[in-house]
C-alpha positions, 0 to 999 in steps of 0.5 A: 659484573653485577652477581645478579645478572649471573642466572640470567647468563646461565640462562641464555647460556643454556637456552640461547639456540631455543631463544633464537628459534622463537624469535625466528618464528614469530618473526618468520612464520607469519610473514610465510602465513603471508606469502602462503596466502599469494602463492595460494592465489596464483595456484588458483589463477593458473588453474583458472587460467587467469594471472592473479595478484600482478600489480604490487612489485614484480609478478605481484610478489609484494601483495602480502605486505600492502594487504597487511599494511592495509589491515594495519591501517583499517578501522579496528571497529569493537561493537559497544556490548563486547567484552573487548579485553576477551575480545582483543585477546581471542585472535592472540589465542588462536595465533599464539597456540599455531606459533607455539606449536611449532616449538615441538617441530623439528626441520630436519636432524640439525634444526630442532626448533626446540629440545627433543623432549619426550612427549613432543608429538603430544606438545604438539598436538595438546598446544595446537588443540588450544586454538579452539579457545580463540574461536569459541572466545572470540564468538562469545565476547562479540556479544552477537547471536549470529557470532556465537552460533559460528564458534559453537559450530565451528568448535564441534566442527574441529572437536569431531575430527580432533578426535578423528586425526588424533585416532589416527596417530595412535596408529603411527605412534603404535608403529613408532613405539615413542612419541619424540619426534627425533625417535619417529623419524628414526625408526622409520629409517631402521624399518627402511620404509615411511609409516604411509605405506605401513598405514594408509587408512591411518594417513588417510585419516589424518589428512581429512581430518586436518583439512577439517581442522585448518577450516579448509575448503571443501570444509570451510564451513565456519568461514565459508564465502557463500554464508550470510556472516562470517561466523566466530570473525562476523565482529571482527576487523582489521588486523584482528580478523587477519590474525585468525588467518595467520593462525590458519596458514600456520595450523596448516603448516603444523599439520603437514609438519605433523603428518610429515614426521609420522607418515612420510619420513620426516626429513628421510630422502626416499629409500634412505636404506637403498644404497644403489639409490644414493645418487637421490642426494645430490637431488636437492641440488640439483632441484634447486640449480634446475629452479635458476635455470627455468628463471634464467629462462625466464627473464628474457621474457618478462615484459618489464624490467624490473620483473627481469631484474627479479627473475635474475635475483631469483636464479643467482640466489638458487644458484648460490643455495645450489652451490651451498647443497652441492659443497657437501657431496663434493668436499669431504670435509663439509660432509658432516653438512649433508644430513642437515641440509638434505634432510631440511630440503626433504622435510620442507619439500614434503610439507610444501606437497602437503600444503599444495594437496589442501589448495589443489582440493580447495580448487576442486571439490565443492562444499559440504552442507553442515550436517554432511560434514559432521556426518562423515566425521562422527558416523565414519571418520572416528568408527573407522579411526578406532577399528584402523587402531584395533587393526593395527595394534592386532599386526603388532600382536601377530608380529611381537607374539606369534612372530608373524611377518610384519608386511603380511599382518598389516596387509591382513588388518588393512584388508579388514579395515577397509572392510569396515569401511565399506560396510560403514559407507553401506549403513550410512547410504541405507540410514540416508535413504530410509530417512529420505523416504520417510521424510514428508514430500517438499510442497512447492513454493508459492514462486514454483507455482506461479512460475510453473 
C-alpha cells in the first residue's frame, strides 16, 4: 500500500462515522427543507378547507421535486452591474451556515451527528449566526437600491432578536451548568424535570425570538408577499433564490432542535424519572402502528389507484418501523436499542410540534409593521430577556448559597420577572399614546374628499 495514503486511512478510520453524517445531511436535509414546504402547504389548506397541492403523484407528494426540477430549469438572470462572484456565493452562505449548524445537533444518545465537543451549543448558535452574511451579501452585490434597503432591514430584524433568543439561553445554560449538548440533556434527566417549566419566560423568549429569526410569519417582513419587492432575494431567481429558502426551513429545524435540547427534554420521554410511568415506552410503537392503521383505513377510500397503492405503502412501512420500536420492549437481548431508537422518535417528535407551532402562527396571526417588530424586540424582548437572566442567576443563588428549595426560588424570580414585563407592556403602551397625541392630525386625501 501506497505509505502516502496511510494518513488519510487513519483519517477515515477515526472520522468515517462524522464523515457519513455530513454527507447524510447535505443529501437529506434539503430534500426534508422540501417536503417541509408541502406539508406546510397541505396544514394550510386543511385549515383553510381546501385540499392543496394534489396533482403530482399521489396526494401531491411529488410537489417538492417538480417544484425544484422547475427552479433547476428556470433562467438564472444575474443583473449586468452585479458582483456575480459575491453574487453567486451569498445564497451558498446562507445554506452552507443552516447545514453546518447541524453538525453540533444531537437526535437522540445514539445519533450525534458530530463528536460531543464542549461548546456545542455555542457552535451551534455562532455557525447558525453567519446566515446573516448570506443576506447582507446578497443585498449588497445585486447592485439594487431596493435590494440593499431589504438586507439591512432584514439584518437588524435577526440582529435584535439574536440578541434576544441568545439572552434567553443564558438562562437554560445557568440551569445546565454546560454547554455540551449531551450534559444538557442529561441534567435535565438527574433534575427529573425539562427546563420549560423551570423557565418559561426563558422558552417563551426564545420561541418569539426564532420565529423572527427563521423570517417567519407574522415577522415575515424581509420576504413579506404584501411588499412591492422581495427584499435582499428581489434580483434573485431560480435555484438561487430557493437556496434562501432551503436555508430557512433548515434554520427553522435548528431552532426547534435548539430549543428541544434546552427546554424540552431533548430526546427525554415525558417523566423519565416516573417509573409508574414507564409504559410511556412502548409509546413510539405504538404512535407509529396507529399511523398504519389510519392509512389501512384509509385506502379503501382513495378514489385512485395509485393513491391506494401509497396508502398501503405507507401503512406496511409504519408497521415494519413499529415492529422495529416494539423488538426492544419485547427482546431482552435488543434492549441496549431502546434509548436510541425512543430517544430519536421523542426528539424528533417534539421538533416536529415545534415546527408546527411556526405553521400554525403563520396560519393566524396578521403581520407586523416594521417598526412594531423591532419595537417588541428591542423595547421588550431583550429588557425582559436581561431581568428573566438576573432572576434566574438570583434562584441559583438562593439555591447554592442560602439553601433555598429550588422550585420556591424560581417560582419567586418567575413571579418578579413577569412583573417586569407588565410594567415594561405599561411603559410602551403610555410612550405609544403620548406620541400618538402629540403627533399632527392626518389631513384627508384629496381621493377622501371627493369621495366624501
Amino acid at each position: 500500500m501506497n505509505p502516502t495514503l496511510h494518513p488519510v486511512l487513519a483519517f477515515l478510520q477515526t472520522w468515517w462515522v462524522e464523515l457519513v453524517c455530513g454527507v447524510v445531511i447535505i443529501a437529506v436535509v434539503p430534500l426534508v427543507a422540501g417536503y417541509l414546504t408541502l406539508m406546510e402547504r397541505k396544514l394550510m389548506a386543511d385549515m383553510q378547507a381546501r385540499l392543496g397541492p394534489m396533482r403530482v403523484g399521489p396526494h401531491g407528494l411529488l410537489q417538492p421535486i417538480a417544484d425544484a426540477v422547475k427552479l433547476l430549469i428556470k433562467e438564472d438572470i444575474i443583473p449586468d452591474n452585479a458582483d456575480k462572484m459575491i453574487f453567486w456565493l451569498a445564497p451558498v452562505t446562507s445554506m452552507t451556515a443552516a447545514l453546518t449548524a447541524m453538525g453540533g445537533i444531537a437526535f437522540g444518545p445514539s445519533f450525534l451527528v458530530a463528536r460531543d465537543i464542549n461548546v456545542g451549543l455555542l457552535f451551534v448558535l455562532g455557525v447558525s449566526s453567519m446566515g446573516l452574511l448570506g443576506i447582507m451579501l446578497g443585498g449588497w452585490a445585486s447592485n439594487s437600491h431596493y435590494s440593499i434597503m431589504g438586507a439591512l432591514r432584514s439584518t437588524a430584524q435577526l440582529v435584535s432578536y439574536e440578541t434576544a433568543g441568545g439572552l434567553a439561553l443564558i438562562s437554560g445554560l445557568l440551569l445546565a451548568g454546560t454547554l455540551k449538548i449531551r450534559a444538557i440533556v442529561d441534567a435535565q434527566s438527574n433534575d427529573g424535570v425539562w427546563f420549560v417549566f423551570l423557565a418559561p419566560v426563558a422558552f417563551f423568549i426564545y420561541l418569539v425570538a426564532s420565529i423572527a429569526e427563521t423570517n417567519r410569519a407574522p415577522f415575515d417582513l424581509p420576504e413579506a408577499e404584501s411588499e412591492l419587492v422581495a427584499g435582499y432575494m428581489t434580483e434573485f431567481s431560480g435555484f438561487r433564490w430557493a437556496l434562501y429558502f432551503l436555508g430557512e426551513y433548515t434554520n427553522m429545524i435548528v431552532v426547534g432542535a435548539v430549543a428541544t435540547t434546552l427546554f424540552l427534554g431533548g430526546w427525554l420521554r415525558p417523566f423519565p424519572n416516573v417509573h409508574w410511568m414507564n409504559w410511556l415506552d412502548a409509546v413510539p410503537a405504538l404512535f407509529t402502528a396507529a399511523v398504519g392503521v389510519y392509512c389501512v383505513l384509509r385506502a379503501g377510500k382513495q378514489p385512485v389507484r395509485v393513491q391506494i397503492w401509497f396508502m398501503w405503502g405507507v401503512a406496511l412501512t409504519c408497521f415494519a418501523v413499529a415492529v422495529v420500536l416494539g423488538l426492544p420492549l419485547l427482546v431482552a437481548q435488543l434492549k441496549f436499542m431502546m434509548p436510541g431508537l425512543n430517544g430519536a422518535f421523542w426528539f424528533l417528535l417534539k421538533i416536529s410540534a415545534y415546527i408546527y407551532l411556526f405553521m400554525w402562527l403563520r396560519f393566524t396571526l396578521p403581520r407586523y409593521r416594521f417598526d412594531q417588530l423591532m419595537h417588541l424586540g428591542w423595547y421588550i424582548l431583550i429588557p425582559l430577556a436581561i431581568v428573566n437572566v438576573l432572576a434566574v442567576g438570583v434562584a441559583t443563588i438562593l439555591e447554592l448559597e442560602y439553601g433555598w428549595n429550588r422550585w420556591l426560588a424560581l417560582v419567586v424570580t418567575t413571579v418578579f420577572t413577569l412583573a417586569a414585563a407588565l410594567f415594561l407592556l405599561r411603559v410602551n403602551d403610555k410612550r405609544a399614546a403620548e406620541a400618538s397625541s402629540a403627533a399632527p392630525p392626518e389631513q384627508p386625501s384629496p381621493e377622501d374628499s371627493y369621495a366624501g
